[in-house]
N, C-alpha and C positions, 0 to 999 in steps of 0.2 A: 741333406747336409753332407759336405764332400768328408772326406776321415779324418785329413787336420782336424777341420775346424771339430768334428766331432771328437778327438781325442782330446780336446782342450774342454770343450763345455763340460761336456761326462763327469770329468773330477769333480767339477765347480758346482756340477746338478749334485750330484751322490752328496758334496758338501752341505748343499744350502739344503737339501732336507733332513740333513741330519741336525744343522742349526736353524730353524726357520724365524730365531725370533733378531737375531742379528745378518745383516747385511751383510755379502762376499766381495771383499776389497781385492779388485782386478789393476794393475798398472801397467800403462803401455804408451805407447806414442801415439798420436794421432797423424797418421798416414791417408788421410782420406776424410772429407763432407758429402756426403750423401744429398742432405738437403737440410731444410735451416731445424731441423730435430735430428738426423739419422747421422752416426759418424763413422769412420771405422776405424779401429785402435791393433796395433801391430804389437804382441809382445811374444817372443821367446817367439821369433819370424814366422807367426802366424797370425791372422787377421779377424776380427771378431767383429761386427755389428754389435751396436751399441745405439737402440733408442732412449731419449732422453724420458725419463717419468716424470708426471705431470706437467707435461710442456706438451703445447702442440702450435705448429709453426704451417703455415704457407706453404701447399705443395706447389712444386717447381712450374709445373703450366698453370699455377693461377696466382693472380694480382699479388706483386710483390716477394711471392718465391725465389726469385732469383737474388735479391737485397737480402733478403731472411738466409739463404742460404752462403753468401757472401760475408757475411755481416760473423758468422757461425764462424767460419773458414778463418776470418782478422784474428777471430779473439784463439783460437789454439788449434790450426793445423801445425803439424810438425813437432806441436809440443807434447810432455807429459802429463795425463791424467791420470787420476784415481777415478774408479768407476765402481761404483759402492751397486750391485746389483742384487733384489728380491724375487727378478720373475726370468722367466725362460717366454719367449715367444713366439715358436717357431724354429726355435737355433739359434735367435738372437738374443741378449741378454738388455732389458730393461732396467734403468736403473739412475742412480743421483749421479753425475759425471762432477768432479773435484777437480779446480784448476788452480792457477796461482791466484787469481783472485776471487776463490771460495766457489758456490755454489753455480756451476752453467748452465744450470735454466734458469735462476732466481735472474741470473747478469742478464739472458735474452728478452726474459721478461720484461727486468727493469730498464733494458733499452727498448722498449716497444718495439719487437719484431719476431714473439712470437705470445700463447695465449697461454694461461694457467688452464689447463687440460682439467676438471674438477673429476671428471668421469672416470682417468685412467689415476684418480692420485690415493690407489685405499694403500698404497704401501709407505705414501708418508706419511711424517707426524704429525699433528696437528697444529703444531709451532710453525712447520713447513708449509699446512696448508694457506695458514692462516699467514705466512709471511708473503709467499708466492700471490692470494689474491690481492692483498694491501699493494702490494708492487704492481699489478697490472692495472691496480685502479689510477694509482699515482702517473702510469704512464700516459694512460690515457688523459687524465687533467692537464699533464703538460704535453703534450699531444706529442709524442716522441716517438719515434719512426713510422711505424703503419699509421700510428696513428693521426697524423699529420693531414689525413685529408679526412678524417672524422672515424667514423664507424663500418672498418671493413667486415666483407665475410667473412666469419669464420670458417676455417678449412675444413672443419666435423659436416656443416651445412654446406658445402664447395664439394664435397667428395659427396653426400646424398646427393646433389642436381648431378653432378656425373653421371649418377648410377640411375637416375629418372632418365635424363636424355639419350641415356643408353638405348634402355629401355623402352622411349619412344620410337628411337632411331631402326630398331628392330621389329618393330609392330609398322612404324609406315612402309619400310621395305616390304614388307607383305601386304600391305594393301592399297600401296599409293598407285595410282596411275603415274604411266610417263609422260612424262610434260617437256617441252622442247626451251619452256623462260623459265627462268633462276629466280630466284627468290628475290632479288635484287629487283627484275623488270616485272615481278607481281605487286611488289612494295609500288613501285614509281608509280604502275598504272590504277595499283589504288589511289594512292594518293592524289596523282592529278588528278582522278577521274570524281573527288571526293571532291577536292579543293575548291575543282572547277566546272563541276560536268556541264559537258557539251562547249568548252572552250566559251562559254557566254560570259559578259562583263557583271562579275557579282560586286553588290558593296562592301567595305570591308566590317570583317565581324568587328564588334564590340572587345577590347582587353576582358576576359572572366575578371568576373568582381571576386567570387566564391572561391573556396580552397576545400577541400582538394574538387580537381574536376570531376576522378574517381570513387569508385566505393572501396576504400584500403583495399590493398593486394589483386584488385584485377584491373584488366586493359581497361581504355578509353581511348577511343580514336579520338588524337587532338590534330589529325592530318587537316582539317577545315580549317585551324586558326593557324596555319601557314600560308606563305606568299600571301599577307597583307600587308605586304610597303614596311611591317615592322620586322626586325629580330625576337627571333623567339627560343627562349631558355625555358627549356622544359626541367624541370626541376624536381628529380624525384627523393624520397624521403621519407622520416618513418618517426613516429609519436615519441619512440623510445630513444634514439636520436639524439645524445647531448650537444654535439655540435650543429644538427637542425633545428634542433628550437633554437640557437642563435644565430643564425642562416636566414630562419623563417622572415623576423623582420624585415631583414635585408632584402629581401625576393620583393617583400612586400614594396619598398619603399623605390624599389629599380621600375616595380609595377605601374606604379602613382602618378613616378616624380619625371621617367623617363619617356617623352611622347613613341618613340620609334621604338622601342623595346618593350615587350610580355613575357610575361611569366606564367608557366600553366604548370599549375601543383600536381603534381603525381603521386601518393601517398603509398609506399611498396606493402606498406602493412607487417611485412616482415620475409624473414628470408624464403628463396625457392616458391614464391607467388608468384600466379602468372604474368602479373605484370613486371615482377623484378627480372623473370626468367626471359620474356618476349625483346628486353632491351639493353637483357645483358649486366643488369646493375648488381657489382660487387662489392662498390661500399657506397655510405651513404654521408653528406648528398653527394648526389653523381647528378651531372648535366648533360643532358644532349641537347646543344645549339643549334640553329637554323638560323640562315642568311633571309636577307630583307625577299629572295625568291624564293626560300621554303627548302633551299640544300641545305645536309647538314654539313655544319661548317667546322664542330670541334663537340668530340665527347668526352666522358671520363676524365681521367687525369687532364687531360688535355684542354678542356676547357675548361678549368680554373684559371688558365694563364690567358688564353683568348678572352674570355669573360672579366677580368681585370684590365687588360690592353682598350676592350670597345669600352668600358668605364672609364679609363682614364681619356679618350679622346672626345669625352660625353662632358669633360668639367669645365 
């Protein structure tokens, strides 16, 4: 902690133990977003970290970080807060940040762009707790920011897989041989070589009648039910899933009703499984499309809008 900022916390610590059952009301401007929880608040022209309590938001390299961080920044960069703080963490102070329109994590929450943290919330009330989950349930029914494409990761399980592929990525360095093709041209040559082997003329497979292809949470090569003359939406998803169980039908009925189009159900099972991990899936449903050759043609966010364009040129 540099000496500023330590001659400012210092007081504010010696205080808050001396009162531990009431809150240390800090004011200052907001000078700075960090990211859609972290800010930094400027008073008596020194700078203070300030994470927000019981809120946890989208870290800046994953899905939607940057709108969550954005979104923080509309509602009171430049402005005055009150910053009602209980904990020290580090040298930063955690705590309820007060703005003109009342509570700034209840307002994040209730914009769907960040989560009611339950783990880090023992310094609120119980009025707070219980206001903050009722607000994130409400956003998600009206599916209001993140929520809008269903059921994202949450960033508590988005920083665990960080810290797994860390940790993979450091045990292959130590045991992987060097290889001269990318992951990229071992993908391709599995696949064609799966699809097609030996370049021979197969007939084409059957649409799966069954759901899911997999056993929840692990891989299934669906590399075979590509390049047959159809498109294929691989469509992955999960039991617990409010906007997949209303998805499901739909999958179903594109399955049935549309001769050149398939659906092959992927069930993630739940977050950081292999299979979620192998294909990248950070919320749910999430699609990886394939062209009538077996490329893929549109994922994630991205094919929602391609998957509604090949529908409407389908009616």
């Amino acid at each position: 902690m540099n000496s500023l900022k330590f001659s400012l916390v210092l007081p504010l610590f010696l205080l808050f133990i001396a009162t531990p059952v009431n809150a240390i009301v800090l004011r200052g401007v907001v000078s700075e977003v960090r990211d859609g929880k972290t800010i930094i608040v400027t008073t008596n022209k020194q700078r203070v970290t300030v994470i927000l309590k019981g809120v946890d938001a989208p870290e800046l390299k994953q899905e939607f970080g940057d709108l969550a961080q954005q979104h923080l920044a509309s509602l009171i960069l430049n402005k005055t807060v009150d910053v009602e703080f209980t904990e020290l963490r580090g040298g930063d102070l955690v705590g309820k940040v007060i703005f003109e329109r009342g509570d700034l994590g209840l307002q994040l929450i209730r914009d769907g762009v960040a989560w009611y943290a339950a783990k880090s919330d023992h310094d609120l009330s119980a009025a707070d707790r219980s206001i903050y989950s009722e607000a994130e349930q409400v956003a998600r029914n009206e599916r209001r920011g993140l929520w809008q494409v269903g059921s994202p990761m949450p960033p508590w399980e988005w920083r665990r897989a960080q810290a797994a592929k860390n940790s993979r990525r450091v045990t292959d360095k130590s045991t992987r041989r060097p290889s001269s093709l990318s992951q990229e041209d071992l993908l391709f040559g599995k696949r064609s070589s799966i699809a097609n082997p030996g370049n021979a003329k197969q007939p084409p497979l059957p649409k799966p009648s069954g759901r899911p292809l997999n056993k929840p949470g692990l891989d299934f090569n669906f590399y075979p039910y590509l390049n047959q003359g159809r498109v294929t939406i691989v469509y992955f998803y999960a039991d617990w899933c409010p906007a997949c169980r209303e998805t499901n039908p739909v999958m179903d009925e594109i399955n049935r009703r549309i001769p050149d189009m398939q659906v092959l159900f992927m069930n993630i099972g739940d977050w950081n499984t292999p299979v979620a991990q192998q294909y990248g899936v950070s919320f749910v449903p999430y699609f990886r499309i394939y062209d009538k050759n077996g490329d893929l043609a549109a994922s994630g966010k991205a094919a929602h809008g391609w998957l509604q364009a090949a529908l409407r040129e389908r009616q």
